[in-house]
C-alpha positions as CSV (number, residue, x, y, z in Angstrom):
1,X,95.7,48.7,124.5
2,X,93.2,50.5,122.4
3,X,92.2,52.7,125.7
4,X,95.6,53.6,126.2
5,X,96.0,54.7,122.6
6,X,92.9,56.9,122.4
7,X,93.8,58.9,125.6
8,X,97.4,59.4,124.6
9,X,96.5,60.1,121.0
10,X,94.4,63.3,122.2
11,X,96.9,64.6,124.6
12,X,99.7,65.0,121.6
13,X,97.2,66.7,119.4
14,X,96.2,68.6,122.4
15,X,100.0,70.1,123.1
16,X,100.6,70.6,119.1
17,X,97.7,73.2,118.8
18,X,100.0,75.3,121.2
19,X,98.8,78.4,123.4
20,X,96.1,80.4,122.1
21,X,96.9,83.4,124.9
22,X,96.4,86.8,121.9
23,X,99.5,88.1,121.8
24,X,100.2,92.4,122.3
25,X,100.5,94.2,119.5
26,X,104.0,95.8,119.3
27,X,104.8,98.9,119.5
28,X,107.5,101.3,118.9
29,X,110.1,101.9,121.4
30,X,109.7,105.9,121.7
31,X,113.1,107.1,122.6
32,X,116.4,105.8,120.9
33,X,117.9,104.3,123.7
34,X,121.5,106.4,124.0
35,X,123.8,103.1,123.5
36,X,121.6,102.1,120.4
37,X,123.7,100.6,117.0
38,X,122.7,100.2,113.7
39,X,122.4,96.6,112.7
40,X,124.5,97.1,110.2
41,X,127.4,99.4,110.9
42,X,128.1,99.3,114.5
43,X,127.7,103.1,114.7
44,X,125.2,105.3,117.3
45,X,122.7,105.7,115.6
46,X,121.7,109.0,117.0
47,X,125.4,110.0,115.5
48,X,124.2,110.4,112.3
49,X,121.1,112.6,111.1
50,X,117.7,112.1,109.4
51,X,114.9,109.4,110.0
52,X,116.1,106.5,112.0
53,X,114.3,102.4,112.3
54,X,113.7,99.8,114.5
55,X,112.3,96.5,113.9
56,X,111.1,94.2,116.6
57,X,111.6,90.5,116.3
58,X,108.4,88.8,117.1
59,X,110.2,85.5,117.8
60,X,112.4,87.1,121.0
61,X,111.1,90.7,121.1
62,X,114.3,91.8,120.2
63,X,114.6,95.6,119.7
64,X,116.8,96.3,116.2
65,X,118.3,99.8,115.4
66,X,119.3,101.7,111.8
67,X,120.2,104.9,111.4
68,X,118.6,105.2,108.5
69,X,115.1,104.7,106.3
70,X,117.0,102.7,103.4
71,X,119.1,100.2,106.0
72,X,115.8,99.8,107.7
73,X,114.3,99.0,104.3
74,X,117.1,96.3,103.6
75,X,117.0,94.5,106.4
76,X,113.4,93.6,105.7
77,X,114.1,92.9,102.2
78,X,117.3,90.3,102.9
79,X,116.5,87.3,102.3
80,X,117.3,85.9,105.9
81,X,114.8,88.0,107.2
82,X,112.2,88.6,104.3
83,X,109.8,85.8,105.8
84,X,110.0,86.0,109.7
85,X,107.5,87.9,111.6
86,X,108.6,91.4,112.3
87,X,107.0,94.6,113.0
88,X,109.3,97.9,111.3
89,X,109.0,101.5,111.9
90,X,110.7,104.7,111.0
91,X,111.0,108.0,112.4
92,X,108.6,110.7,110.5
93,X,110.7,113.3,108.9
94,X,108.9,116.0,109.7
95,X,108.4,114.9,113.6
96,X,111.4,113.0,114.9
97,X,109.7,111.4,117.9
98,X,106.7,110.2,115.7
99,X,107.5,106.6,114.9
100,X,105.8,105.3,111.8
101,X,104.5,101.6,110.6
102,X,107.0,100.8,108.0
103,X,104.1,99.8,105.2
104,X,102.0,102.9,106.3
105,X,104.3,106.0,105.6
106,X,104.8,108.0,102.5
107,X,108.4,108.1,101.6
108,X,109.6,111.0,99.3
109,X,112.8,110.4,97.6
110,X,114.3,113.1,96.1
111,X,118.2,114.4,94.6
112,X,118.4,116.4,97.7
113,X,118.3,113.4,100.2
114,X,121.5,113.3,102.8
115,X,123.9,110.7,101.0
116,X,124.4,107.5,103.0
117,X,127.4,105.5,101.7
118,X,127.1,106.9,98.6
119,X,122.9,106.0,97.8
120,X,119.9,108.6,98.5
121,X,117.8,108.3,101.7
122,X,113.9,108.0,101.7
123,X,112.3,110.5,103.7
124,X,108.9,109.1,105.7
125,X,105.6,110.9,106.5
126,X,102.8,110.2,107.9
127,X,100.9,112.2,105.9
128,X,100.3,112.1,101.9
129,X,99.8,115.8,101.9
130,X,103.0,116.6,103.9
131,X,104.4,114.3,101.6
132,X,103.5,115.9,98.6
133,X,104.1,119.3,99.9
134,X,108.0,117.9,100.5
135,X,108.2,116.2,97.3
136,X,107.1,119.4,95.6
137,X,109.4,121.6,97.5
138,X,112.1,119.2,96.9
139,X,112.1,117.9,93.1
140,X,110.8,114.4,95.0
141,X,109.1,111.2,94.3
142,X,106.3,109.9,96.9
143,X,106.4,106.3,97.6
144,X,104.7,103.5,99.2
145,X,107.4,101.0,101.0
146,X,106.3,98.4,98.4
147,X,107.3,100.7,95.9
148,X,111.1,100.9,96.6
149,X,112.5,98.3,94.8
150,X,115.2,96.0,96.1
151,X,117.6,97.2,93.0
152,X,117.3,100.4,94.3
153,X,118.4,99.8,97.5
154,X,121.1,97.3,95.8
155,X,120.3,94.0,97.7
């Protein structure tokens, strides 16, 4: 009984340390497909202007759209989704097909940001210079995505 314990004992742990295969790191989908919706709203997001997002679900791969910095922003921050692995990004401001890590971008929010539903857009760049630049320009704010607070974007 004992040798039919042992064996059986170190097959279970063997299939609960799972596959150790590295997984790909994601990466941005580079063209906003043409049937694409935001998460939210329903509507294309290439029918509205300004940055877009996409988040990728690490669980199913799933692609997600928004058609904007600040919905991309609350979909991370929701409480559903604030612990699951996902990988974000958002399209630069000042380069449209340059798609940015969510945490790595400079955001400038500033009066003069397109209104969406009635709250002010974030503006994303890739570079803190550009960003300031912008931000000077523009009466702005530079921010890190930690930085943007979950009151102000009214979760």
């Amino acid at each position: 009984m004992k040798t039919l314990i042992t064996p059986l004992a170190l097959a279970l742990l063997l299939t609960a340390c799972g596959d150790d295969k590295p997984t790909a790191a994601a990466e941005p989908v580079a063209t906003i497909p043409t049937d694409a919706r935001d998460y939210f709203n329903q509507m294309g997001v290439s029918d509205t202007g300004g940055s877009k997002g996409q988040v990728r679900r690490s669980d199913n791969g799933e692609t997600l759209w928004f058609d904007s910095v600040r919905t991309t922003l609350t979909y991370l921050r929701l409480p559903e989704t604030a612990n699951q692995p996902l990988t974000a990004w958002v399209s630069a401001h000042d380069n449209a097909a340059q798609w940015l890590a969510v945490n790595d971008a400079w955001y400038v929010h500033t009066p003069e940001a397109p209104q969406l539903i009635g709250k002010d857009d974030y503006f994303p760049f890739a570079d803190k210079a550009a960003a300031e630049k912008f931000a000077g320009e523009h009466q702005g704010k530079i921010l890190r995505a930690s930085d943007i607070s979950e009151q102000e974007l009214q979760l």
